[in-house]
C-alpha positions in Angstrom: 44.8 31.7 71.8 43.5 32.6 68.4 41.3 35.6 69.4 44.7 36.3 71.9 46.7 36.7 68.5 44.2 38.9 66.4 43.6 41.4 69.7 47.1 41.8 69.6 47.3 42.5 65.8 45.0 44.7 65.9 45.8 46.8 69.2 49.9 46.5 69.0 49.9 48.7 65.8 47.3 51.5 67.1 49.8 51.8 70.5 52.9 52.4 68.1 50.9 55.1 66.0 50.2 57.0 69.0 46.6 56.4 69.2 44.2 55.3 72.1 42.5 52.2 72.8 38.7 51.4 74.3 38.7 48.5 76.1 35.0 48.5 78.0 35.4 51.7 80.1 39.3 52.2 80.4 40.7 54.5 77.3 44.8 53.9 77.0 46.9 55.4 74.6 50.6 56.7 74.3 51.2 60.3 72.6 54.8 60.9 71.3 56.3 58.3 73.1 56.4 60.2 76.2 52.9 60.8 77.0 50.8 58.2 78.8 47.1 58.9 78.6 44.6 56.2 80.9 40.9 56.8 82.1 41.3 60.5 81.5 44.7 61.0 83.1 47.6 62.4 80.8 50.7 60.9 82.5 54.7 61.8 82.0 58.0 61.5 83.7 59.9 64.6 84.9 63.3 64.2 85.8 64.0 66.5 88.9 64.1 66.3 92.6 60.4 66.1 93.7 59.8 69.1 95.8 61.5 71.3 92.4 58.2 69.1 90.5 56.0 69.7 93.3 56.6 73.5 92.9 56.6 73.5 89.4 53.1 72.0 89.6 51.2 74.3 92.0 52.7 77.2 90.0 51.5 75.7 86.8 48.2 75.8 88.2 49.4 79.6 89.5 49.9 80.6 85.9 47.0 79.2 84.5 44.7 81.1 87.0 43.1 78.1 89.0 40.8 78.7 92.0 40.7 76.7 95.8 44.3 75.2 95.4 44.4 72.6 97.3 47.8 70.0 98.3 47.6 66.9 100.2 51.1 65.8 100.4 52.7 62.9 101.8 56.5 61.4 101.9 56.4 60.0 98.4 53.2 61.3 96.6 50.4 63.7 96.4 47.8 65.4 94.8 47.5 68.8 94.1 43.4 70.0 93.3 42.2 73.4 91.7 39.3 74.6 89.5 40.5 76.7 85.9 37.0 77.8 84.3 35.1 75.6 85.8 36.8 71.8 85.3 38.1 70.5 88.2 41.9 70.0 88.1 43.7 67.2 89.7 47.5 66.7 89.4 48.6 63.3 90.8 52.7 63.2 92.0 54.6 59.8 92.2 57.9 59.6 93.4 59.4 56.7 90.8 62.9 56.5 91.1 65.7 59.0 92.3 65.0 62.2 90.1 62.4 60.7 88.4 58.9 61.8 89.3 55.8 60.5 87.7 52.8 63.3 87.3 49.3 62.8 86.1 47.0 65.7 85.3 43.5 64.9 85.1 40.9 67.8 83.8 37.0 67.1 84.3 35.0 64.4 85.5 36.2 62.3 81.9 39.3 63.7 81.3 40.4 66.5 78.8 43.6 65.8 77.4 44.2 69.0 75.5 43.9 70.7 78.5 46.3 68.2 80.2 48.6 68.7 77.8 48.7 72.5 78.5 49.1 72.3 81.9 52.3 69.5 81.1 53.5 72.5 79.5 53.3 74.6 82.0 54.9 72.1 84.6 57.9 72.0 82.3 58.2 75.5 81.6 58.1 76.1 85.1 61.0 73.2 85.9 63.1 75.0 83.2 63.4 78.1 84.5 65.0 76.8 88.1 
């Protein structure tokens, strides 16, 4: 219970900072409150039908000049897979709730979360202009 308490202590503060967390070989951490970033994967919610997120996505990738696009889609989820210089793109799609649509984007084998975050960007970019 004790070792409970001081884990807690000490990992409850670095979550509300906005910072990530090792724990063996998973990394978690929250980014502005919106951001969810675990084992590589930079996740947000996007609050539009899926197939206007869906679209958004594979133009995102459009924009950002990635190579052998590839979509496996089924009723509720999918995953959308393209090379940009190199790194191996994947962008994971959740249907959550009505209008809500969970996306992860995972660059390289580890994860490259600045690069994540620019292709986020584009996602929403591309959502805004519909």
């Amino acid at each position: 219970m004790k070792k409970t308490l001081i884990l807690l202590l000490i990992v409850l503060p670095a979550f509300i900072a906005g910072c990530a967390v090792t724990v063996g070989n998973q990394t978690v951490g929250i980014q502005s409150g919106r951001f969810f970033f675990t084992d590589g994967t930079l996740r947000t919610n996007y609050h539009a039908p899926f197939e206007a997120v869906w679209t958004a996505c594979v133009q995102a990738l459009r924009n950002m000049g990635a190579k052998e696009i590839m979509e496996e889609r089924k009723i509720s989820k999918g995953t959308i897979s393209g090379t940009i210089a190199e790194d191996k793109v994947d962008i994971f799609i959740e249907y959550a709730e009505y209008n809500v649509i969970t996306v992860g984007v995972r660059v390289g084998i580890s994860g490259n979360n600045a690069m994540s975050q620019q292709i986020h960007d584009r996602i929403k970019e591309n959502l805004l202009k519909r």
